[in-house]
N, C-alpha and C positions, 0 to 999 in steps of 0.2 A: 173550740175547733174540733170536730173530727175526726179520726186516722186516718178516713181515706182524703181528707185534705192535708193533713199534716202531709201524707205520701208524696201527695203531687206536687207540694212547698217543698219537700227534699230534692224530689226528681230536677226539679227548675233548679233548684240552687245545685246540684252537681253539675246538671247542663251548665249554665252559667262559670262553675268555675272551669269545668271543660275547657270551654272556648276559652279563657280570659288565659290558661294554661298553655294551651294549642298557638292561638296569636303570640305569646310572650317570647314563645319559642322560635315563632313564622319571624318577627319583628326583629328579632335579636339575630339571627341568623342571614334573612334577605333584607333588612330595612323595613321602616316604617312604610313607605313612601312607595316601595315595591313589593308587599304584599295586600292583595286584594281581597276582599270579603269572599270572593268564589276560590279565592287558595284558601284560606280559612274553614270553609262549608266544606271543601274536597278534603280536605286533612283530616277533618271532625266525622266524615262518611255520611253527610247531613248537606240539606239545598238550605240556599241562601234564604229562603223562606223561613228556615229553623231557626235560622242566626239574627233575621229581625225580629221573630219572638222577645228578644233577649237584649237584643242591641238595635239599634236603629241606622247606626253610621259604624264608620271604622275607627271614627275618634272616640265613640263612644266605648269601645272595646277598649282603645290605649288609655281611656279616662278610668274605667274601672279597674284595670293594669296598675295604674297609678295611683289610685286614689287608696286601692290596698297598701303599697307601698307607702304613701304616706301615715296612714293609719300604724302601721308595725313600725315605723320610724317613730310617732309619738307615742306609741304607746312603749318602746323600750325608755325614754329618756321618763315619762314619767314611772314608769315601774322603781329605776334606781331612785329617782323624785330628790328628794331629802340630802341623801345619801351622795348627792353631786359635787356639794363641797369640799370632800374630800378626794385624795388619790383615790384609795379606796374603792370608791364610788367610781368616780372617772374610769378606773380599771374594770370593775362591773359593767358599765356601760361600752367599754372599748370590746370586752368578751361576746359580751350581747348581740352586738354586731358580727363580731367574727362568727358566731353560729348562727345567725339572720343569716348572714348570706352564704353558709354552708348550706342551708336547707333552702333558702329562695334559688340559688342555683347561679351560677354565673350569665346565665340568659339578660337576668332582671340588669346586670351592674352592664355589661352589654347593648343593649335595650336604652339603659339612660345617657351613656356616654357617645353611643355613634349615633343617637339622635335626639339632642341635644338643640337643634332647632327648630324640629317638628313639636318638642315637648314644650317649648319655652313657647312657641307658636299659641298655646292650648289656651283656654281660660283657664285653667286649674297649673297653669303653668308656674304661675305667682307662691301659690298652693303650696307645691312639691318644692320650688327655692326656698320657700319660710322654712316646711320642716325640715332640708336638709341644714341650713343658718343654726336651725334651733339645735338640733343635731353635735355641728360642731361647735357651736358654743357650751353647752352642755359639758362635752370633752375636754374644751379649754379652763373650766372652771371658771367659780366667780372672782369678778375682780381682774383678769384675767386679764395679763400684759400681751405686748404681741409677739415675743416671746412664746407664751402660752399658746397665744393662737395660732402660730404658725406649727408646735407641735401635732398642737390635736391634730391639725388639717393634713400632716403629713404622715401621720400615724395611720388616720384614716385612708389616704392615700396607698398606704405598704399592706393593706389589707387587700386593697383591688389589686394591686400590680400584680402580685404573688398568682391571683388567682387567673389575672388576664396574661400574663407573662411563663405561666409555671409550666407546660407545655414540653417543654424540654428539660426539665431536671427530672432527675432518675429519683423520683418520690413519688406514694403516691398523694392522692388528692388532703387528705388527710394533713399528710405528713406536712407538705406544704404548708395548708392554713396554719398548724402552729408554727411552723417557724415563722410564718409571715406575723403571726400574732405575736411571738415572742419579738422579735423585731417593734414592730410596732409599741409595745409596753414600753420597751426598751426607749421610743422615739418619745413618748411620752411621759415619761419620770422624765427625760432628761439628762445630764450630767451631773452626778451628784459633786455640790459645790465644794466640799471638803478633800476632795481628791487632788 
């Protein structure tokens, strides 16, 4: 390959995450449903022309929205991999996430929850339920009562609330996550039995 191809393979893949950035933000903010390819193209300072370079539909932009998202979802549960059997590990993973979605941004947790049947709608809909299944089983360990599962799943839960809820508490963004992280630890160890 080139450098002056390698160049143009960068410029497309910025364009690319541009947009996929720009929509994540339009979607989260006005809805799936009520933001249209020409809000998109006007946001980005680019015609709708640009945007089918790249994308073809508008699902296809919430496709690659997601399918990122899928992808950093398995790829945090295998990184811990091994390592899941344990707290330990479960706690690695439960971190993992708290800083996924400090640097994905609350758009994305946004994004999946108030539309929620535009995404289930998708072919890839199936897709993004498995990883988030695999997700929080992962967290619940193996062997995993329901007990366990209910932890994980609420743990996971006091990660989002914090972040969709935090608004009005006199912290800043920061400060929140860990408390909601601590919290969350907290929800997942449990009660220790001998107390």
């Amino acid at each position: 390959m080139t450098q002056d191809s390698t160049r143009v393979d960068n410029r497309r893949t910025d364009t690319r995450d541009r947009i996929l950035q720009v929509a994540l933000r339009l979607f989260a903010d006005n809805g799936y449903a009520a933001t249209s390819l020409q809000k998109i193209a006007d946001e980005l300072g680019v015609t709708k022309a640009a945007l089918y370079f790249h994308f073809k539909t508008k699902e296809d932009i919430l496709g690659g929205i997601l399918l990122g998202h899928r992808g950093s979802v398995e790829d945090m549960v295998d990184r811990v991999g091994p390592r899941l059997h344990t707290p330990a590990g479960r706690e690695e993973l439960l971190r993992l996430i708290s800083d996924y979605q400090a640097t994905r941004s609350q758009y994305l947790i946004r994004l999946i929850r108030e539309n929620a049947v535009e995404i289930g709608n998708l072919s890839l809909g199936a897709q993004i339920r498995d990883a988030q299944r695999r997700l929080l089983d992962a967290l619940a360990g193996p062997d995993a009562t329901l007990l366990d599962r209910i932890r994980a799943r609420t743990a996971f839960c006091a990660l989002h609330v914090a972040v969709k809820h935090g608004d009005d508490l006199d912290a800043s963004a920061e400060e929140i996550r860990e408390a909601a992280l601590t919290v969350a630890l907290e929800i997942l160890h449990g009660v220790d039995q001998n107390t």
